[in-house]
Backbone as a printed PyTorch tensor [residue, N CA C, xyz], in Angstrom:
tensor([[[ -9.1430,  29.7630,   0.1940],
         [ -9.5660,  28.3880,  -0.0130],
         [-10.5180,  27.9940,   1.1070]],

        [[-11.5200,  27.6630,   0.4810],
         [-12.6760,  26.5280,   1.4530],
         [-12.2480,  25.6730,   2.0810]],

        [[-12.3550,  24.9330,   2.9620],
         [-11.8190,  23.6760,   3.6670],
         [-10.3190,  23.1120,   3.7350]],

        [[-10.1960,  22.3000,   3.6180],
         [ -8.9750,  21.6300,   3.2200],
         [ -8.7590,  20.7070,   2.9120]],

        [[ -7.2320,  19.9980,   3.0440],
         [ -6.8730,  18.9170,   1.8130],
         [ -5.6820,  18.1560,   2.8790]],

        [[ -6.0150,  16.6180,   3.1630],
         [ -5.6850,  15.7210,   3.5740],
         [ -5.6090,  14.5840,   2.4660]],

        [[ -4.1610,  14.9650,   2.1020],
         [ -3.2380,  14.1590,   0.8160],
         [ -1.9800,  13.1260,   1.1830]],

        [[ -1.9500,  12.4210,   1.0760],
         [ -0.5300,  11.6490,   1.1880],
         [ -0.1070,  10.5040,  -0.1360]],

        [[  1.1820,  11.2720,  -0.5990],
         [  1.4600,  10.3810,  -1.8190],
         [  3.2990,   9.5220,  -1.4530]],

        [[  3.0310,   8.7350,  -1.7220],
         [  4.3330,   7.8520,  -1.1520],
         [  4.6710,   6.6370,  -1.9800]],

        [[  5.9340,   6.3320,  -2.3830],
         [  6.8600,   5.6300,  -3.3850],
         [  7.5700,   5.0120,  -2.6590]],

        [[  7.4310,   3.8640,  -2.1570],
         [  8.3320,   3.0270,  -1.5990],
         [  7.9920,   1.3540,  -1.6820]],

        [[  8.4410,   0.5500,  -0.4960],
         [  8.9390,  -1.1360,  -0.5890],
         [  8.2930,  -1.0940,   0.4830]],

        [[  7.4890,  -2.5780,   0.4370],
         [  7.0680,  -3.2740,   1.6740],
         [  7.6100,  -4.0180,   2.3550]],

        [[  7.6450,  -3.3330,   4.0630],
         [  8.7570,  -3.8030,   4.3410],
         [  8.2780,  -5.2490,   5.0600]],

        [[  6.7710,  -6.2310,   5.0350],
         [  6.5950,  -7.5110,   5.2790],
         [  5.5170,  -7.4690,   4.2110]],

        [[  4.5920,  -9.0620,   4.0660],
         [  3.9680,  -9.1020,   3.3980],
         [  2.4470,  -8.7810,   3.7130]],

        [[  1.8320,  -8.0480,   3.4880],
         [  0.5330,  -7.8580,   4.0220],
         [ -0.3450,  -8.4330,   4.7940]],

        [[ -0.7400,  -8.3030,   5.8150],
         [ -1.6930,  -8.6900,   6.5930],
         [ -3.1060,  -8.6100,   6.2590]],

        [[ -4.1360,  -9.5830,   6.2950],
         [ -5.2740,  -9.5130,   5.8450],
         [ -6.0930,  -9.8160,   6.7540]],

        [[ -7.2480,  -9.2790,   7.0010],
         [ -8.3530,  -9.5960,   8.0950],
         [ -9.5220,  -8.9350,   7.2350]],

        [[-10.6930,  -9.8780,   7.5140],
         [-11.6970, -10.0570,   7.1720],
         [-12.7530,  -9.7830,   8.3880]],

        [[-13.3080,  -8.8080,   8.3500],
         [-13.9540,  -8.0960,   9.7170],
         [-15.3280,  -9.0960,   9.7200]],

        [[-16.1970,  -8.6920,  10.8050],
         [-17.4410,  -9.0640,  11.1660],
         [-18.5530,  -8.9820,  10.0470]],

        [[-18.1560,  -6.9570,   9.5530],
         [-18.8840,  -6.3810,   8.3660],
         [-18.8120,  -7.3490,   7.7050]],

        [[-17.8390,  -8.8260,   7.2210],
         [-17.7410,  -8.8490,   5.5590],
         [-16.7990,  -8.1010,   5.0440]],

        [[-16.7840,  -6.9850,   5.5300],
         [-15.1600,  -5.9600,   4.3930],
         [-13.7070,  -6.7890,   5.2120]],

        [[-12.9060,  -6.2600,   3.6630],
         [-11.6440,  -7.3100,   4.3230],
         [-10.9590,  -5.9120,   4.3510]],

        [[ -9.6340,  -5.6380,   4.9050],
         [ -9.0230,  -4.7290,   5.2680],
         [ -7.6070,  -5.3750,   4.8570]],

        [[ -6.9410,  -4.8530,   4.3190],
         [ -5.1100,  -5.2210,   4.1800],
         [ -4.1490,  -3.7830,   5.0620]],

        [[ -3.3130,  -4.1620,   5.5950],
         [ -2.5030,  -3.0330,   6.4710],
         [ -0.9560,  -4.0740,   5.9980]],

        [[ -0.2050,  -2.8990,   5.6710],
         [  1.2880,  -3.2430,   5.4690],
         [  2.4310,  -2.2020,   5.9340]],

        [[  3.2980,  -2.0880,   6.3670],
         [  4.3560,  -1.5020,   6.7260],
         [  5.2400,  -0.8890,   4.9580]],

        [[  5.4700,   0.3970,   5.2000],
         [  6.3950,   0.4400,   3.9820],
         [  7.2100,   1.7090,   4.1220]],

        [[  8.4110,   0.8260,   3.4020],
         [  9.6510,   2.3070,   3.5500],
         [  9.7800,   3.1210,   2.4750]],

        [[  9.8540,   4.5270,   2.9560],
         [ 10.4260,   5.4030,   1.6550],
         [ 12.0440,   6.2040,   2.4590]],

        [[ 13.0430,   6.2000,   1.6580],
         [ 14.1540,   6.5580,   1.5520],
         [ 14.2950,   7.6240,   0.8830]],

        [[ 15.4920,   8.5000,   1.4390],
         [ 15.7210,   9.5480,   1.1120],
         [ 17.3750,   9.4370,   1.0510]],

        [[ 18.2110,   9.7990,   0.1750],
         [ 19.7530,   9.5810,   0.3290],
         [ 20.1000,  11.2010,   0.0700]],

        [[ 21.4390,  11.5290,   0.8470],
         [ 21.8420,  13.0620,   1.1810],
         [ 23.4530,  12.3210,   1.1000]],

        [[ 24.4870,  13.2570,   0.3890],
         [ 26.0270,  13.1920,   1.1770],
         [ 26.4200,  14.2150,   2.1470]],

        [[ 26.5130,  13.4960,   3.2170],
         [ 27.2470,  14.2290,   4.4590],
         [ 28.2980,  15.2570,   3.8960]],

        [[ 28.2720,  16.7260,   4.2740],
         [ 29.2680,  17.7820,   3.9980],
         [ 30.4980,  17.5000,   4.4480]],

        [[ 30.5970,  16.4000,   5.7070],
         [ 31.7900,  16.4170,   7.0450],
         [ 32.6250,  15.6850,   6.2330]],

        [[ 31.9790,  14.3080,   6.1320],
         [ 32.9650,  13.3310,   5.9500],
         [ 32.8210,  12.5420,   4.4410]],

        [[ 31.3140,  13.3050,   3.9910],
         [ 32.0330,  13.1540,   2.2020],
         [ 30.6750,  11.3980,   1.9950]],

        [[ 30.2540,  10.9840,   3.5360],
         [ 29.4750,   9.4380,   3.0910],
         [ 28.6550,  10.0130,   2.7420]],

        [[ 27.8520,   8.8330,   1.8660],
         [ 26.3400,   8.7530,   1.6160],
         [ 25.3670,   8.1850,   2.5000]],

        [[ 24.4650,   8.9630,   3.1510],
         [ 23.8160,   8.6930,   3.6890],
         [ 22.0000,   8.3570,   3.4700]],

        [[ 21.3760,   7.3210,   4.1450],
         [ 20.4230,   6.9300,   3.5010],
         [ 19.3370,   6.7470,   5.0420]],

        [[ 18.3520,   8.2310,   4.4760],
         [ 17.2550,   8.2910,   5.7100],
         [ 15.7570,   7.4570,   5.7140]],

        [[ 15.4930,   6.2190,   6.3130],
         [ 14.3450,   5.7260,   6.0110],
         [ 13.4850,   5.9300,   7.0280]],

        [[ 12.3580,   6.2900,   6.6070],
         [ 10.9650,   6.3070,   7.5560],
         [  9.9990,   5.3120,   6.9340]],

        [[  9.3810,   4.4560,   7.8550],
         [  8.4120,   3.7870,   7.7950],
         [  6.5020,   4.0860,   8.0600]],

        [[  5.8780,   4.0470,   7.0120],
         [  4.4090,   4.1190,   7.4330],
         [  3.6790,   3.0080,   7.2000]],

        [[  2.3280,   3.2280,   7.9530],
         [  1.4510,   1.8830,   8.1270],
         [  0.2000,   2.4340,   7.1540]],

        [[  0.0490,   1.5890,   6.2300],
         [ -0.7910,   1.3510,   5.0350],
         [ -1.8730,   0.7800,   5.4920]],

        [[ -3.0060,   1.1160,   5.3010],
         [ -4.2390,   0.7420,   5.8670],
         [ -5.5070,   0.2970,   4.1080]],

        [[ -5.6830,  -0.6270,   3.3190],
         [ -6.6410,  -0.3730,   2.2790],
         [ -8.1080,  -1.4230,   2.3090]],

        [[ -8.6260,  -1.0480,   2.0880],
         [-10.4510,  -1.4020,   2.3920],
         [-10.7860,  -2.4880,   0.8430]],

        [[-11.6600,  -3.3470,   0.9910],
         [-12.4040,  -3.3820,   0.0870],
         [-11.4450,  -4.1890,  -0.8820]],

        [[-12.1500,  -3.9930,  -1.9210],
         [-11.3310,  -4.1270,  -3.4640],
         [ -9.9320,  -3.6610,  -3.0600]],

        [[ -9.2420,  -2.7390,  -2.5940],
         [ -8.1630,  -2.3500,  -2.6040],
         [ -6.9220,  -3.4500,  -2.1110]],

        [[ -7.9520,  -3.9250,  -0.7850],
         [ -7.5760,  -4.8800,   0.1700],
         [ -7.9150,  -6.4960,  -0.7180]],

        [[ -8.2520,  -6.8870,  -1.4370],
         [ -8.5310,  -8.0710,  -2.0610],
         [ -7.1210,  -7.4810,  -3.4070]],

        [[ -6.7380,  -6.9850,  -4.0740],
         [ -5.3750,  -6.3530,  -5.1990],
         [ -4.5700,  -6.6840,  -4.0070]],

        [[ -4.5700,  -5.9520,  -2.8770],
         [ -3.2460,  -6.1370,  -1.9350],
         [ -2.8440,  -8.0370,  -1.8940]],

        [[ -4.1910,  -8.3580,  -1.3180],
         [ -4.0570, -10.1420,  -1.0380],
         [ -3.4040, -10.6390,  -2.3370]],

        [[ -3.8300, -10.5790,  -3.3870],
         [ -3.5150, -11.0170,  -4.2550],
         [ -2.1570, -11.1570,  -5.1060]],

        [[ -1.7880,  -9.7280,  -5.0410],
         [ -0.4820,  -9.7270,  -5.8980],
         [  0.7400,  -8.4870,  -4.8000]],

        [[  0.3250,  -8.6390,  -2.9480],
         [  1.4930,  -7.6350,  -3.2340],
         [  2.2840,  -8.5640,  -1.9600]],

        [[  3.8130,  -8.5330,  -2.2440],
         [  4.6930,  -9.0880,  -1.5100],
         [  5.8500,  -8.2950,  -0.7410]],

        [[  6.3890,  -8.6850,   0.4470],
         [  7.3610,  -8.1280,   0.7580],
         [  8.6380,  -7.7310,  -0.1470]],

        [[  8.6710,  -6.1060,  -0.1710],
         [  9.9420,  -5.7790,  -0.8020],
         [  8.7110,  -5.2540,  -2.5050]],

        [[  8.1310,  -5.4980,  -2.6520],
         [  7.4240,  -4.7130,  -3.7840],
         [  7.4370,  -3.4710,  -3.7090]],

        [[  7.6150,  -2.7910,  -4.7590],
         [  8.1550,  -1.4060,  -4.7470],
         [  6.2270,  -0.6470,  -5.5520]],

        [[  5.7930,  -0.1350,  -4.4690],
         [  4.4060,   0.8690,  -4.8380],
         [  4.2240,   2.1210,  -4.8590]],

        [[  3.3270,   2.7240,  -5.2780],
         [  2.8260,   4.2570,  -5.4650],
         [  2.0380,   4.2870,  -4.7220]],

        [[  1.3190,   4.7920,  -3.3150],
         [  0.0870,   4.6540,  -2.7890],
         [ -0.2920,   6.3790,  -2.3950]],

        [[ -1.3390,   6.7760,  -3.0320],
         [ -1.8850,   7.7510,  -2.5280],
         [ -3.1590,   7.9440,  -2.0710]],

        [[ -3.1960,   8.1850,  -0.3690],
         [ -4.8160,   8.4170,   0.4240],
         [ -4.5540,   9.7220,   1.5540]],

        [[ -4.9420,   9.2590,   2.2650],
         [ -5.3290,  10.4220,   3.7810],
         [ -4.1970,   9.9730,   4.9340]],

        [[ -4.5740,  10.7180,   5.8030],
         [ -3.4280,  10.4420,   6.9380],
         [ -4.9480,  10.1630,   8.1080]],

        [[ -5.1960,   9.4560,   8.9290],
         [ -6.1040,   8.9570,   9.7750],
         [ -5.5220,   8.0160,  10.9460]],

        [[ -5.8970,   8.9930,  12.1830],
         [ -5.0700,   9.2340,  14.0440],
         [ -6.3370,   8.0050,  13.8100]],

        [[ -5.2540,   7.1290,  15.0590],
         [ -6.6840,   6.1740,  15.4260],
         [ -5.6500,   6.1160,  17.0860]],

        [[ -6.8560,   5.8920,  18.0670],
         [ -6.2310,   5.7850,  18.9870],
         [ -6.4730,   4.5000,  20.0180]],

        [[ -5.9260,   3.8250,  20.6970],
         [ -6.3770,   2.2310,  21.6850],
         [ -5.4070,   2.5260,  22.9130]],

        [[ -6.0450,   1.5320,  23.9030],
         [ -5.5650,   1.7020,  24.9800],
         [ -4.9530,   0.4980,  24.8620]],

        [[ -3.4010,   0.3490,  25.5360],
         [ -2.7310,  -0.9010,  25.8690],
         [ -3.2430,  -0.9390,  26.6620]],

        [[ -2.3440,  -2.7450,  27.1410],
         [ -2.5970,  -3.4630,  28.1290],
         [ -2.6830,  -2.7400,  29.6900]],

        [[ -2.0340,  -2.0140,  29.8290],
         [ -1.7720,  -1.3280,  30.8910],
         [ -2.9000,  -0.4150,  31.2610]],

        [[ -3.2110,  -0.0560,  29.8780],
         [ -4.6300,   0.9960,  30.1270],
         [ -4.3050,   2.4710,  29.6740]],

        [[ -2.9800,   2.6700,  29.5550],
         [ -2.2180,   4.0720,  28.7650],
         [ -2.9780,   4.1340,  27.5220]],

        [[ -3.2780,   4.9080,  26.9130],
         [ -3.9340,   5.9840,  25.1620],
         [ -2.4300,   5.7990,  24.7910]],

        [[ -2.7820,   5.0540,  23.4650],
         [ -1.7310,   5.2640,  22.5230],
         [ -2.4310,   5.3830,  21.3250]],

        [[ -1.5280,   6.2390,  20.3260],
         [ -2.0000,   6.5330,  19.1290],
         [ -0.9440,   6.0270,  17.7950]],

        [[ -1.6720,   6.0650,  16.9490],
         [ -0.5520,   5.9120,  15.4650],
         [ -1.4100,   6.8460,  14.4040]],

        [[ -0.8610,   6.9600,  13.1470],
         [ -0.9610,   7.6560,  12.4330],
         [ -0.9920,   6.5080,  10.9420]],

        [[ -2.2600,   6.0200,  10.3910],
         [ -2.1890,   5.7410,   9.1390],
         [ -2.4280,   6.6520,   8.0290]],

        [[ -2.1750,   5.6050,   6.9750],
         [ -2.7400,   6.5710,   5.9710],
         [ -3.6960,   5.2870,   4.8870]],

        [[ -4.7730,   5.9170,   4.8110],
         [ -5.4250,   5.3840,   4.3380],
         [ -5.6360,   5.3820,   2.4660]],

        [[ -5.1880,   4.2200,   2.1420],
         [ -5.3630,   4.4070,   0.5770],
         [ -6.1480,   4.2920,   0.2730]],

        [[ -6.6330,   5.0980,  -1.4560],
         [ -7.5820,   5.2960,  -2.0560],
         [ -7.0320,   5.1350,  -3.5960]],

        [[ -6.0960,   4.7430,  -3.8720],
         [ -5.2110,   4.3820,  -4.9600],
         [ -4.0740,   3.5110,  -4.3480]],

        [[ -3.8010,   2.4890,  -5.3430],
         [ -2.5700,   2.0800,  -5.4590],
         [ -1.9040,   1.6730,  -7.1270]],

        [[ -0.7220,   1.6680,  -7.0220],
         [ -0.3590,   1.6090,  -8.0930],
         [  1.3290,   0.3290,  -7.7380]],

        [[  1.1230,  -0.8780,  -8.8700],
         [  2.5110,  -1.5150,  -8.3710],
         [  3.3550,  -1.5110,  -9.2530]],

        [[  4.0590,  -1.1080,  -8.5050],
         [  5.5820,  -0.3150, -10.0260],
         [  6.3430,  -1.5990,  -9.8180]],

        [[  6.2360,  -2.7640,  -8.8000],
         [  7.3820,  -4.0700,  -9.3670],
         [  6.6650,  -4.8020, -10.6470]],

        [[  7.4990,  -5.8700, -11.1200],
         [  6.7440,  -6.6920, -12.0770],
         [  6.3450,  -7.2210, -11.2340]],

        [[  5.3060,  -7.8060, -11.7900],
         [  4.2030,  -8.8830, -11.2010],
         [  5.2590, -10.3980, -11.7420]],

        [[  5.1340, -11.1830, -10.7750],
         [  6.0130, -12.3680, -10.4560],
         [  5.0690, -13.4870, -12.3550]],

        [[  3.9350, -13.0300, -12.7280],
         [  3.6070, -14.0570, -13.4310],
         [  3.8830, -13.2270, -14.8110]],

        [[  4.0920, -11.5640, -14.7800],
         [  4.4960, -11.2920, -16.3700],
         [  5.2370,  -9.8590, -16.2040]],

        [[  6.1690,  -9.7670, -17.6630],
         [  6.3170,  -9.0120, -17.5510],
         [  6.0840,  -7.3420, -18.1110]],

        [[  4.6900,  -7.6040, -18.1830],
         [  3.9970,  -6.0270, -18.7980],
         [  4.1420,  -5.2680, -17.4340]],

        [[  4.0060,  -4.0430, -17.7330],
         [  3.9720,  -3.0520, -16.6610],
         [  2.8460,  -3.2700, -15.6130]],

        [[  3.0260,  -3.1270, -14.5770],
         [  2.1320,  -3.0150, -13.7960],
         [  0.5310,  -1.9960, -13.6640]],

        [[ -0.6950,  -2.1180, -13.4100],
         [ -1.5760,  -1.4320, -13.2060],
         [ -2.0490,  -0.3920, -11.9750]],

        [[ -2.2660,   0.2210, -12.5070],
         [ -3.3510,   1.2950, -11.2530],
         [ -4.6650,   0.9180, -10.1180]],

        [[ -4.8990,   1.0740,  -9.7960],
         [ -6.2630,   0.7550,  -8.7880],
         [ -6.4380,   1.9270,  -7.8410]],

        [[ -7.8180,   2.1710,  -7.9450],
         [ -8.7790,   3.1910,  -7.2370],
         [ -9.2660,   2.2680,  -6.4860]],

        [[ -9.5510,   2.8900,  -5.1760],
         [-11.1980,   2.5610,  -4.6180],
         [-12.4790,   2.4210,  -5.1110]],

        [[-12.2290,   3.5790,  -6.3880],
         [-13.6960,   3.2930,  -7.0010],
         [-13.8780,   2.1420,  -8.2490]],

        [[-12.6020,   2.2810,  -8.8560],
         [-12.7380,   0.8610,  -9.7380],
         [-12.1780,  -0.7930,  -9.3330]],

        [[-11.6420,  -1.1320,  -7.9850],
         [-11.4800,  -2.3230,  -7.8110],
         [-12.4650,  -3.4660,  -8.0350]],

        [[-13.6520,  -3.2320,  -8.1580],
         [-14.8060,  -4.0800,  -8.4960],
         [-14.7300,  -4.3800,  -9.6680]],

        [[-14.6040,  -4.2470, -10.8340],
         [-14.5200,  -3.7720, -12.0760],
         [-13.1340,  -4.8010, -12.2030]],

        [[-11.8890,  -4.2150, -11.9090],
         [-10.7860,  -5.0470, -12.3330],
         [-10.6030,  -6.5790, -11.3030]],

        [[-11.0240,  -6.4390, -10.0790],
         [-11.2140,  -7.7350,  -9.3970],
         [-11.8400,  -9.0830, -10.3240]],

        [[-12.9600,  -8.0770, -10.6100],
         [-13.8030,  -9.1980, -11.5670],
         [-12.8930,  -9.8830, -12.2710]],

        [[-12.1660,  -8.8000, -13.4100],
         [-11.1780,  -9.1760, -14.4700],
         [-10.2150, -10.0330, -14.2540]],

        [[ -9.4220,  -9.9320, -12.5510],
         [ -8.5230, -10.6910, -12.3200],
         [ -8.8530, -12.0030, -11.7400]],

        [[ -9.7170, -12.2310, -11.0510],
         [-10.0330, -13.9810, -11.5020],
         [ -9.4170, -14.9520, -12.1310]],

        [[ -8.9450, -15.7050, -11.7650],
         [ -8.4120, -16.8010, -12.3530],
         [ -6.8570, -16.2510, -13.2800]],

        [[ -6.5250, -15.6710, -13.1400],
         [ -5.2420, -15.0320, -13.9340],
         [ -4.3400, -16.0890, -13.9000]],

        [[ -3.9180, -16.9650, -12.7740],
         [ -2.6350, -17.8380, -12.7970],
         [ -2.9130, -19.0760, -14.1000]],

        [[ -3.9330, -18.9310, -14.6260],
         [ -4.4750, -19.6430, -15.1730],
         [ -4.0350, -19.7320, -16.7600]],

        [[ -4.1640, -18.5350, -16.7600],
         [ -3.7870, -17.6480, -18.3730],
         [ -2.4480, -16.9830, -18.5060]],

        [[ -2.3210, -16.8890, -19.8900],
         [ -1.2880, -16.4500, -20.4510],
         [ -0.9960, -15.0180, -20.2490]],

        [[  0.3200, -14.6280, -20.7930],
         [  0.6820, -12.9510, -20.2120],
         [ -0.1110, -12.7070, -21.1760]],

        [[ -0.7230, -12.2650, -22.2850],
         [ -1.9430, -11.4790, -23.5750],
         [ -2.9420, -11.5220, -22.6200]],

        [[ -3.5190, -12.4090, -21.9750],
         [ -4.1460, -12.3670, -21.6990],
         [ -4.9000, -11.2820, -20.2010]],

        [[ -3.8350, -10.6860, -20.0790],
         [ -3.9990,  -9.7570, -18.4020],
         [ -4.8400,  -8.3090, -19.1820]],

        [[ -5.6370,  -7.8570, -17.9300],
         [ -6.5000,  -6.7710, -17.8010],
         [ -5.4560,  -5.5200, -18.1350]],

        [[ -4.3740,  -5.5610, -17.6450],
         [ -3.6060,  -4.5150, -17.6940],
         [ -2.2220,  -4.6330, -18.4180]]])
């Protein structure tokens, strides 16, 4: 194999409600915290045990305008992008690093609080396209949604 492949696919809950910032560029950026769980029974003593790790969600653009819009703490998503080291110096002046992952899809597997059809998909490359569509939605009836 040629090159390689920087993949990350993850099924979990947000664990606050998204943060939004709107840069200098004009691009808005959304970053959220989210857990995925893993449950195992202990051999020893017979409990169920339940392992959570937390990652930091980083989405651009259109992705980041779907996030503003419809995603809340505790929403249960599909997000698949890259893993991307960014590094800053604290206050002190120490290099610290974290590890995002940057989406390029999302998908929201809760109901949406205004209906109850299944939830939709979103790319990076088509958020322009369904943004348009979602406009004014609180407005209209459930027939009436893009998805």
């Amino acid at each position: 194999m040629n090159g390689s492949v920087n993949k990350v696919i993850l099924v979990g809950n947000l664990g606050k409600d998204p943060e939004i910032r709107k840069l200098e560029s004009g691009n808005l950026m959304a970053r959220f915290s989210m857990a995925t769980s893993e449950y195992y029974t202990d051999k020893t003593s017979g409990k169920k045990i339940e392992n959570t790790d937390w990652h930091d969600i980083v989405l651009w653009r259109g992705l980041a305008e779907i996030t503003e819009k419809f995603l809340k703490k505790g929403m249960k998503v599909y997000v698949e992008g890259k893993l991307k080291k960014r590094a800053w110096k604290d206050k002190e002046g120490a290099q610290r690093y974290n590890v995002d992952i940057v989406a390029d899809s999302l998908t929201i597997l809760s109901k949406n609080q205004n209906t109850t059809k299944p939830s939709h998909s979103y790319t990076a490359d088509n958020t322009a396209k369904i943004t348009s569509k979602i406009e004014g939605l609180d407005a209209q009836n459930d027939d009436d949604f893009p998805f």
